[in-house]
C-alpha positions in Angstrom: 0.0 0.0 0.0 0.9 3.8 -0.4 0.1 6.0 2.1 -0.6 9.6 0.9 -1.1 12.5 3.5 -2.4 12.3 7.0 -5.4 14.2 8.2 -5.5 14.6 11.9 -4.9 11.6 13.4 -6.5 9.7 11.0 -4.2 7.9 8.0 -5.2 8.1 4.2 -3.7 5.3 2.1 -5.0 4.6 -1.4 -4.3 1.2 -3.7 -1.4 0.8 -5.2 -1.2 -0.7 -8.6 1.0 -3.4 -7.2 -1.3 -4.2 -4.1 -4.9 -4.4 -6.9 -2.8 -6.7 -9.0 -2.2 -9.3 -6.2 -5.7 -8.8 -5.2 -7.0 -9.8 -8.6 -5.3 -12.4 -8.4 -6.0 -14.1 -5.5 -2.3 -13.8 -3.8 -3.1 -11.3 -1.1 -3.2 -12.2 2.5 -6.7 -11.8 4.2 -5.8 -9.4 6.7 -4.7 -7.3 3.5 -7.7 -8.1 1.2 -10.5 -7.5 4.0 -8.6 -3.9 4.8 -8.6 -3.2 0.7 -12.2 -3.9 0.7 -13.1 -1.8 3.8 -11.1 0.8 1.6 -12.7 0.9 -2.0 -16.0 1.1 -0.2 -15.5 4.7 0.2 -13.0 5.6 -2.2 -14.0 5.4 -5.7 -10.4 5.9 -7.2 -9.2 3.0 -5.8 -12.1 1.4 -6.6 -11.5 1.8 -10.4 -8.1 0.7 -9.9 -9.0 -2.6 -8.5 -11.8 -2.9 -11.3 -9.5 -1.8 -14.1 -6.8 -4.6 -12.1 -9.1 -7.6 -12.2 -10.7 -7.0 -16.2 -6.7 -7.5 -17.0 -7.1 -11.3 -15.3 -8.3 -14.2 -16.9 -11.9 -13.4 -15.3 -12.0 -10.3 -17.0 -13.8 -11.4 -20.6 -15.7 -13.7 -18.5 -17.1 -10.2 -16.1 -17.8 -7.8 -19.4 -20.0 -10.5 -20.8 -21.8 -10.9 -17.2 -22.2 -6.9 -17.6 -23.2 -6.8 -20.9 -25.7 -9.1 -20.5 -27.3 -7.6 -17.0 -27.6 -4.1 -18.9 -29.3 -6.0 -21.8 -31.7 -7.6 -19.5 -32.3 -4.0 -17.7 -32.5 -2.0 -21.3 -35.6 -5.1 -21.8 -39.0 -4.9 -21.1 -39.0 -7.6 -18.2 -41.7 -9.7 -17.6 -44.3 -9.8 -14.9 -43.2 -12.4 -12.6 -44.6 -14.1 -9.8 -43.3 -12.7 -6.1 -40.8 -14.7 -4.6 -39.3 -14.7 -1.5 -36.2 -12.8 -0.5 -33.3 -15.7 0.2 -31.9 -15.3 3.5 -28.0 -13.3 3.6 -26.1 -16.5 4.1 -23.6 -16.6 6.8 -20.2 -15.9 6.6 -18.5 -20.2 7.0 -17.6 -20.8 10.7 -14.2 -21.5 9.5 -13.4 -18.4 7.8 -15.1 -16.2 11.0 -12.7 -18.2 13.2 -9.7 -17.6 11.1 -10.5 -14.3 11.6 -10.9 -14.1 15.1 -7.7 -16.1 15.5 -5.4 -13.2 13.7 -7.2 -10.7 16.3 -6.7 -12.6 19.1 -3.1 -11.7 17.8 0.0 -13.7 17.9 0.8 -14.2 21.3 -2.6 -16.3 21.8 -1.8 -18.6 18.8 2.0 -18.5 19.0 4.4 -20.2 21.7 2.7 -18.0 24.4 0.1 -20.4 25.4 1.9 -22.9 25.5 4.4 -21.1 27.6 2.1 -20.6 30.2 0.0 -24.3 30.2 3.9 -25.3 31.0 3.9 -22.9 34.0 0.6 -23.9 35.2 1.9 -27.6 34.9 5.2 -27.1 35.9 3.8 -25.5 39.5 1.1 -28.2 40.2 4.5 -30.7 39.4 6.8 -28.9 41.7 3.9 -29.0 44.4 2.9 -32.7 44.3 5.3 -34.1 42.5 8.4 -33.0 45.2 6.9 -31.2 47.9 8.6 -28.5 47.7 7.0 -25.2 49.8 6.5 -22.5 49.0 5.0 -23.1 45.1 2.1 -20.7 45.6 4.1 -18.0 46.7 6.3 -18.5 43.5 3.4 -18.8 41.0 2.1 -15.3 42.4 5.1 -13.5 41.5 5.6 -15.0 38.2 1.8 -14.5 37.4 2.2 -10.6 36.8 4.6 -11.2 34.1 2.6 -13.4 32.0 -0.1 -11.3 31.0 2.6 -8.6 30.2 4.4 -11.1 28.1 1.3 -11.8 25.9 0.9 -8.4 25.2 4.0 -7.6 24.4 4.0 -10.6 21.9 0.3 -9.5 20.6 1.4 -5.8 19.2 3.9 -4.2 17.8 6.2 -4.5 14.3 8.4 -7.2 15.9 5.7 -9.5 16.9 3.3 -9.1 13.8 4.3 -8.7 10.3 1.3 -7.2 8.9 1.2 -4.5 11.9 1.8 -1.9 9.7 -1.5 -2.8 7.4 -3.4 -3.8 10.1 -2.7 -0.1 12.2 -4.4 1.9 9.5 -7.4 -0.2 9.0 -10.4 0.9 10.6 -10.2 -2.1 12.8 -6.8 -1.2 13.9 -4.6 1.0 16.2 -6.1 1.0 20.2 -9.1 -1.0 19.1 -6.6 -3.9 18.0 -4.2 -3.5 20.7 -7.3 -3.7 22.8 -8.6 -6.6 21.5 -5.3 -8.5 21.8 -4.4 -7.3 25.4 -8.5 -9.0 26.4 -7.2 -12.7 24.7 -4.1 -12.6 26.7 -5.6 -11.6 30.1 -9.0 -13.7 29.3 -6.3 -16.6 28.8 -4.1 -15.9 31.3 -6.1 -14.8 34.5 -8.6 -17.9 34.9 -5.9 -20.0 34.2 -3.4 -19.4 36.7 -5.8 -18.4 39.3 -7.4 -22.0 39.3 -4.0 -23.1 39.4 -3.4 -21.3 42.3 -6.1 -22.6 44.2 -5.2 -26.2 43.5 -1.6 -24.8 45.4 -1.3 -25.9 48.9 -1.3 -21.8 50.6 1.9 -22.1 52.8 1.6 -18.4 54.1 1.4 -17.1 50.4 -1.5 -14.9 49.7 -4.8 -15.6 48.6 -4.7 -17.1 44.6 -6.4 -14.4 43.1 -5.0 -11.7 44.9 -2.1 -11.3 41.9 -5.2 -10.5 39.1 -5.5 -6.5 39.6 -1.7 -6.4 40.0 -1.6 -8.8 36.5 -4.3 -6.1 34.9 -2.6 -3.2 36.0 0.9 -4.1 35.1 -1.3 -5.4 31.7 -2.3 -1.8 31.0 0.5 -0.1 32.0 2.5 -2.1 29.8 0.4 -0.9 26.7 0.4 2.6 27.8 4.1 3.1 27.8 4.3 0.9 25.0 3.0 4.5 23.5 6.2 6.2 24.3 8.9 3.3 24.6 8.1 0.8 22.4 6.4 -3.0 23.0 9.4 -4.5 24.2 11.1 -2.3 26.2 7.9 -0.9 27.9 7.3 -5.0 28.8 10.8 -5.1 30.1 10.5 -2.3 32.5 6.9 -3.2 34.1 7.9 -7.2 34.0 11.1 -6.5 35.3 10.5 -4.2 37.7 7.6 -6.6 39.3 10.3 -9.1 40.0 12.5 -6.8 41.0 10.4 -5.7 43.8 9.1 -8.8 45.2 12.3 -11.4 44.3 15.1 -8.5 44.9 14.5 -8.7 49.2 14.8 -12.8 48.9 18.3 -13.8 49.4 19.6 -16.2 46.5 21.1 -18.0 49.5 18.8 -19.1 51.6 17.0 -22.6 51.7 14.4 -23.8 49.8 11.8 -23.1 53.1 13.3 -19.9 54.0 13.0 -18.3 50.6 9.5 -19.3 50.3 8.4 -17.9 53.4 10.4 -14.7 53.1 8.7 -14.7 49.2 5.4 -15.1 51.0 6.1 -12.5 53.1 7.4 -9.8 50.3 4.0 -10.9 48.1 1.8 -10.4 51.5 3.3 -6.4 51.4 2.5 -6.2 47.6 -0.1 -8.1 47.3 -2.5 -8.4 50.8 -5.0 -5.5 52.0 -7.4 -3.3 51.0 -4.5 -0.7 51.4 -2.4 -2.7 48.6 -5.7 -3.8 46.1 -6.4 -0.2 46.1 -2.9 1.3 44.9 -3.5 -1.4 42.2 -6.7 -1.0 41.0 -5.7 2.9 41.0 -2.7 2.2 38.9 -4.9 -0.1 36.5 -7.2 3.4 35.9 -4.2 5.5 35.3 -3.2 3.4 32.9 -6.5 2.7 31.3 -6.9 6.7 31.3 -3.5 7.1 30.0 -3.9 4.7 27.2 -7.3 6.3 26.1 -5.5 9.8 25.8 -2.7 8.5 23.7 -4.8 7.1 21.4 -3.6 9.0 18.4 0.0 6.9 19.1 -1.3 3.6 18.4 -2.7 4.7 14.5 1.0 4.7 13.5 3.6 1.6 14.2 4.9 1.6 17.4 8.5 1.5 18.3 10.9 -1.8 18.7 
């Protein structure tokens, strides 16, 4: 696609001659194709292009003869017919909606995230039964936080989807996309882990859904500096300065039992009180707020 000039916030692209050939024939990705259609429907240019494009293709003798012979039959005095009934609009196939909502659930849902994070659920329900050792619970809450910021910052951005470009200046793109992606990864992530949790023996760790406003703020805040910094980096700083805070007071050298319970006790401080729930549902609305006023930001490709 060429992009011409921008108009506000909003981004004005027309067809290139390039983009209607592979169209017409058949070679254009969906995500493409479905944001050239959205495009010719108000743009009549670009609608001629991709016309004048496909009556080059083998279809093309095949069309003028369809079109010469519906403006026959309209020049024609038509006869009267009988009423018939208007045929249902057929659905769009099941497997062609749930291709689609696959690419918006975005890449981390159908890439090596998920898996990533069934192993973690698996590999703390192991650790717990499997070799007693204490103190799982206590571990899974401060890994928890990260995951959600992981998936989004494998959802959005140019280094985790190739088509991020096209996809940020359809009408279906930018914040709404971002959006979109950052609900898959917390609707995947959050249950999960949490019924995880609760199949943990407690051992002085919190309660197992106590990390989930932490997980949705550090989610959100995540996407809003992603707005300034970039996907990655703006994971790097919210995920690693999580662990930073409640893995940095733990001593690398203490036992297995001691740096469990000194864990539980760093997660109680983050994690336990109305006091603490409260500084993180605040920081969840910041960030939703901040997010929603940087809008503009996510129209355009964000930073690496």
């Amino acid at each position: 696609m060429r992009h011409g000039t921008t108009n506000g916030d909003a981004r004005v692209w027309h067809v290139s001659d390039d983009l209607a050939a592979r169209y017409a024939e058949g070679v254009l990705p969906e995500p493409e194709a479905w944001s050239l259609e959205k495009h010719v429907e108000g743009c009549g240019g670009c609608a001629a292009t991709v016309s004048e494009a496909v009556r080059g293709t083998a279809a093309g003798p095949v069309l003028a003869e369809m079109r010469d012979a519906v403006l026959a039959s309209l020049s024609a005095p038509a006869p009267a017919a009988p009423a018939v009934r208007r045929p249902r609009r057929q659905r769009r196939p099941v497997p062609h909606r749930f291709a689609r909502l696959l690419w918006a659930a975005g890449p981390a849902v159908r890439g090596a995230w998920l898996p990533a994070v069934l192993v973690v659920a698996a590999g703390a329900l192991a650790l717990a039964y499997g070799t007693g050792y204490p103190g799982v619970r206590a571990l899974l809450l401060a890994v928890a936080p990260v995951v959600p910021v992981a998936g989004v910052a494998l959802s959005y951005g140019p280094h985790a989807d190739p088509l991020h470009e096209v996809a940020a200046a359809t009408p279906g793109g930018g914040l709404r996309l971002a959006l979109t992606r950052t609900v898959a990864v917390l609707a995947v992530s959050l249950p999960l882990l949490t019924l995880t949790g609760l199949l943990l023996p407690a051992s002085g760790a919190p309660a197992a859904a106590a990390w989930l406003l932490p997980g949705l703020a550090l989610a959100l805040g995540s996407l809003a500096l992603a707005s300034f910094v970039g996907c990655r980096t703006a994971a790097l700083l919210t995920g690693g300065g999580w662990l930073l805070a409640v893995l940095g007071p733990v001593p690398a050298a203490s036992s297995g039992g001691a740096a469990g319970a000194r864990l539980a006790e760093q997660l109680s401080r983050c994690l336990d009180g109305v006091g603490a729930q409260s500084a993180w549902a605040s920081a969840a609305v910041l960030s939703a707020v901040l997010v929603t006023a940087r809008r503009p930001v996510y129209d355009r490709p964000l930073g690496r």
